[in-house]
N, C-alpha and C positions, 0 to 999 in steps of 0.2 A: 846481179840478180840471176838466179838460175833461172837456165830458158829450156821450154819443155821440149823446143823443137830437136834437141841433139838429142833427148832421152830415147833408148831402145824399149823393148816390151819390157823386159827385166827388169829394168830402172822403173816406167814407169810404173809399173804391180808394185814394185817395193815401196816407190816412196807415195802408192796412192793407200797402201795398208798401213803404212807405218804412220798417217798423218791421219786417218779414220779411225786408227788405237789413240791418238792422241784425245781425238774430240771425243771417245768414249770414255776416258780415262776423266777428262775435264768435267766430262755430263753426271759423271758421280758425286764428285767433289761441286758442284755446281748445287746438287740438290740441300746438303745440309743447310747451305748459305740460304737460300731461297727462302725455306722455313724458318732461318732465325729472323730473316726482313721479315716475312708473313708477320713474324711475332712484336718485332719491333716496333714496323709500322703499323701494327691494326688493319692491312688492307686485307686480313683470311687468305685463304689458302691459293684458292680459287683464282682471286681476282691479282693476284703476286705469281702464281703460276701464266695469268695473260699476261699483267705489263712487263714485268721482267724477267723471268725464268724464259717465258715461250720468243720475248725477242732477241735474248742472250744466247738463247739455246738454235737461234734462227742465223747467228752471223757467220755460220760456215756456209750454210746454205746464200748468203748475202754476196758473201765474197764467190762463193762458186758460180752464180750467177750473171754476177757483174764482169766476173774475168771471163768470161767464156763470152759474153756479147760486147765486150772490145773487142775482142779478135773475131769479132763477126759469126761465132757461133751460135745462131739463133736457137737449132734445136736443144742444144746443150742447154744453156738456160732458159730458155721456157721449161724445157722436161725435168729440169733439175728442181723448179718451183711445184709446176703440179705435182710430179712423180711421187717427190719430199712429201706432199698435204696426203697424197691417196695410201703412202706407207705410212704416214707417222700415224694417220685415222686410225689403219690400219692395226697398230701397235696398241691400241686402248685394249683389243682381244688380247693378247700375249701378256699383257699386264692383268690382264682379268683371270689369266690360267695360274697364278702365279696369289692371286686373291681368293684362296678357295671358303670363306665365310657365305660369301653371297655374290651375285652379278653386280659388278664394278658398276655398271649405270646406275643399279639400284642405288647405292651405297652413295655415290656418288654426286648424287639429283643435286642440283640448286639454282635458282634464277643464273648469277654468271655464269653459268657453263652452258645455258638453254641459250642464254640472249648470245655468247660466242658463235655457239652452232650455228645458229642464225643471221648472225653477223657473216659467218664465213660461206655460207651460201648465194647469201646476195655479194658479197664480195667473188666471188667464182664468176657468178652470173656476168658480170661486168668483160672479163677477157673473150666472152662468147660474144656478146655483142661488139668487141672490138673484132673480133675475125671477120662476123658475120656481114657487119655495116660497111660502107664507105670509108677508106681512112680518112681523118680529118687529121691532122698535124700544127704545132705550134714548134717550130724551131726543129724538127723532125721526132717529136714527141706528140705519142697519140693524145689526142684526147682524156680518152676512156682512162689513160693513167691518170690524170686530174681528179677525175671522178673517182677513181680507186681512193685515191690518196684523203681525197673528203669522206667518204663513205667510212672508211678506219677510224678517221678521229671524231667522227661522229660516234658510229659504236663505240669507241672506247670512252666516249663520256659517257654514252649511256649504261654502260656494263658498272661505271664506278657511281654514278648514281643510284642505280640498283641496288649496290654494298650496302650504302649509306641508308636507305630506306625502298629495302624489298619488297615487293607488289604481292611475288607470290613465293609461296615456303614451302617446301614439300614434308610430305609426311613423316613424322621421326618415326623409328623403327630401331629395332635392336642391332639391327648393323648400321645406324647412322651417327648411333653414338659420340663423339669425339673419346677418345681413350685417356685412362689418367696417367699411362706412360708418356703421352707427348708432350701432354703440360707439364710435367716433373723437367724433360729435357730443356724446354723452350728457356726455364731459369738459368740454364747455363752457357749461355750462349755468349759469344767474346762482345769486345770492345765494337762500339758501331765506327767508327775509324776504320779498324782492322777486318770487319766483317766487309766492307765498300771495297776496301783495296783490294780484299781475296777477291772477291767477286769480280774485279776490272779487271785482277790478272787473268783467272782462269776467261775470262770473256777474250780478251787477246790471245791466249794462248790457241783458242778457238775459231777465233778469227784467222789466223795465221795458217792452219791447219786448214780450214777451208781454202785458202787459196794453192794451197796446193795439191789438193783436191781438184780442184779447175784445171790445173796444169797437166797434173799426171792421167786425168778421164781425157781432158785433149789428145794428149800423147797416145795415150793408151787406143782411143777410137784410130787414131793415122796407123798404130804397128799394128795393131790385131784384124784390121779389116773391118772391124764391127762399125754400125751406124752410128752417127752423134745423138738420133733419137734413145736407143738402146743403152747407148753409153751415160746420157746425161736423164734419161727416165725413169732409169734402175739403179745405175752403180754411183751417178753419183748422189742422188735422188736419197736411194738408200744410207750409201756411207755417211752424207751430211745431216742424215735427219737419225741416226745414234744416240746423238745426246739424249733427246726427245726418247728415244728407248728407253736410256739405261735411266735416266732421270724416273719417266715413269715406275718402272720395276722397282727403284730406291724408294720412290715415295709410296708405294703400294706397301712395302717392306714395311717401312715406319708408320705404317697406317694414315699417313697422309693424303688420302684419296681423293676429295676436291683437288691437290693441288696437282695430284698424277693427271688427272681428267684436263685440269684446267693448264696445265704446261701444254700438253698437243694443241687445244683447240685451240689455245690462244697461240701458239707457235703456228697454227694452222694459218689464222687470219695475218701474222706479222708473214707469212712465207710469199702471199697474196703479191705483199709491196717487193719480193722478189720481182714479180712479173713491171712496175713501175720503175723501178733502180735500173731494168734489162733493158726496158726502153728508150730509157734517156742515154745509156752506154751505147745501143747499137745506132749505129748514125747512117744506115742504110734506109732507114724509113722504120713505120712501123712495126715492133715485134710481132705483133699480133696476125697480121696480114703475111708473116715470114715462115710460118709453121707448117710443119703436115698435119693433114684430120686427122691422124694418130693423135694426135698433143690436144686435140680438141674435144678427142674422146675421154682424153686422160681429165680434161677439166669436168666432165662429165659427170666421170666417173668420182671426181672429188665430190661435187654434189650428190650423188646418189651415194655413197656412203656416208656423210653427212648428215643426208637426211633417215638413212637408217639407223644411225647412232639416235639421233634426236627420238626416233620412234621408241628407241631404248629406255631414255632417259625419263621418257612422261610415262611411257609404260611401269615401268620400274620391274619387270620381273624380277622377283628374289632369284632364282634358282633355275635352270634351262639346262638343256644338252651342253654334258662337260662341265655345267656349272659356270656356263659362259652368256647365257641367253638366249635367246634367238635373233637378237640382233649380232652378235657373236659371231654366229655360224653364218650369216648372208653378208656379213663384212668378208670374212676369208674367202667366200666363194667367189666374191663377186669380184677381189682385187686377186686371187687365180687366175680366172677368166680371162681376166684384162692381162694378164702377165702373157696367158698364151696367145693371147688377140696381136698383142706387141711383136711377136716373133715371129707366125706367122702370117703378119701382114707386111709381110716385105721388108719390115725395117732391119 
């Protein structure tokens, strides 16, 4: 097995780019499949963009997490889980610039993607109470990841409940149309055999690529000097959360808008169990208690953009600055900010 520890700077930048191309490359090819399952199975766009798009499109980030708290790299994976949620959030803007009919929240609206948002909130809330509180520990696993891990499958029954008999529906609108280009595609879609296997390949391919993504951000923080918070908050944060880019930007393309929406936020909530996976790997105690208040700001700051997307989503603005909204414009700002808060706070 390759070990990161002989790589130089050189080595590691090339093989942390060249396994970030990969999972970009896979996050395209990820998206068609995703909408032929939507079609297949009946679950909508939405609720296929959370159960599997957004946890398929989350196992770079899984693996980058997990290998970095074996080696005892706390800030690497924690920062790799929130950083991932505050850019991928983040990413619903760049998708919306790329959407110029109307503001992506508008277009967008629907019970699964509201009860996500929400899900993923109080799912955030949970790592702040484990900082904040006492550790408790079972076998040197916090608590609070117990509770994480309930608190997931609990939403995700409730989000597929919803599907099945929605409470509330938002207002149709001429950009909330479904188009009759996508239904004409959804007819042609391959073998369900073949569509499963595509799917498992490019998810390993994905997976594989994350983990060396772990290695060469390892590497890469010991040659360059740079912090582990910096290194696993931004670079790898960013590089693993790709798919989740390009995916959205494809399903924008094919006017598949619930499921651009609903791959982040459900990618958002499946990134959560990052922070669960990191704690049962690191066997120092718990993650939570192992962090800088940089990383607690960053979970912070995943709620507060969260909750401004949501302000997005019920609001519905058609049209805003740029054609983004206003929730748009105090996403970018505010995940700026934090970018400059990172560097100039010591890390």
């Amino acid at each position: 097995m390759l070990q990161a520890d002989a790589w130089n700077l050189a080595t590691s930048v090339a093989v942390f780019a060249a396994a970030a191309l990969v999972i970009a490359v896979c996050g395209v090819l990820l998206t068609a499949r995703a909408e032929r399952i939507a079609a297949r199975t009946g679950l909508g766009d939405a609720l296929t963009g959370a159960l599997f798009l957004g946890a398929v499109t989350s196992l770079a980030g899984t693996v980058t997490s997990v290998s970095a708290a074996l080696d005892g790299f706390a800030e690497i994976a924690f920062g790799n889980a929130v950083g991932g949620i505050a850019a991928q959030t983040t990413f619903i803007v760049l998708a919306d610039l790329f959407y110029r009919k109307a503001n992506l929240e508008h277009a967008a609206a629907s019970e699964a993607n509201l009860l996500q948002g929400v899900l993923l909130v109080a799912l955030l809330a949970l790592p702040l109470l484990g900082a904040a509180w006492p550790s408790l520990t079972i076998f040197s696993v916090d608590v609070i990841s117990f509770a994480i891990l309930g608190l997931y499958l609990f939403g995700v029954k409730l989000i597929a409940q919803s599907y099945r008999l929605p409470m509330w529906l938002p207002r149709h609108t001429a950009h909330t149309k479904p188009s009759a280009r996508r239904a004409r595609e959804r007819t042609g879609a391959p073998g369900a055999a073949r569509l499963w296997l595509e799917f498992a390949a490019l998810a390993a391919a994905v997976a594989l690529a994350g983990w060396l993504v772990a290695q060469s951000a390892i590497a890469l923080a010991r040659a360059s000097g740079l912090s582990h918070t910096v290194v696993g908050t931004l670079f790898t944060a960013v590089s693993t959360s790709m798919p989740e880019l390009v995916i959205a930007l494809a399903a924008v393309r094919r006017g598949a808008l619930a499921l651009a929406v609903g791959n982040i936020l459900g990618g958002n909530c499946f990134d959560v169990l990052f922070l669960v996976a990191s704690d049962v790997a690191y066997r120092a105690g718990s993650i939570y208690q192992a962090v800088s208040k940089l990383q607690l700001g960053w979970l912070a700051l995943g709620i507060l953009l969260t909750g401004v997307l949501l302000l997005g989503m019920l609001r519905r603005q058609a049209h805003g600055p740029g054609n983004i909204g206003f929730e748009g414009v105090l996403m970018l700002a505010l995940y700026g900010l934090s970018v400059l808060v990172l560097f100039s706070g010591g890390a």
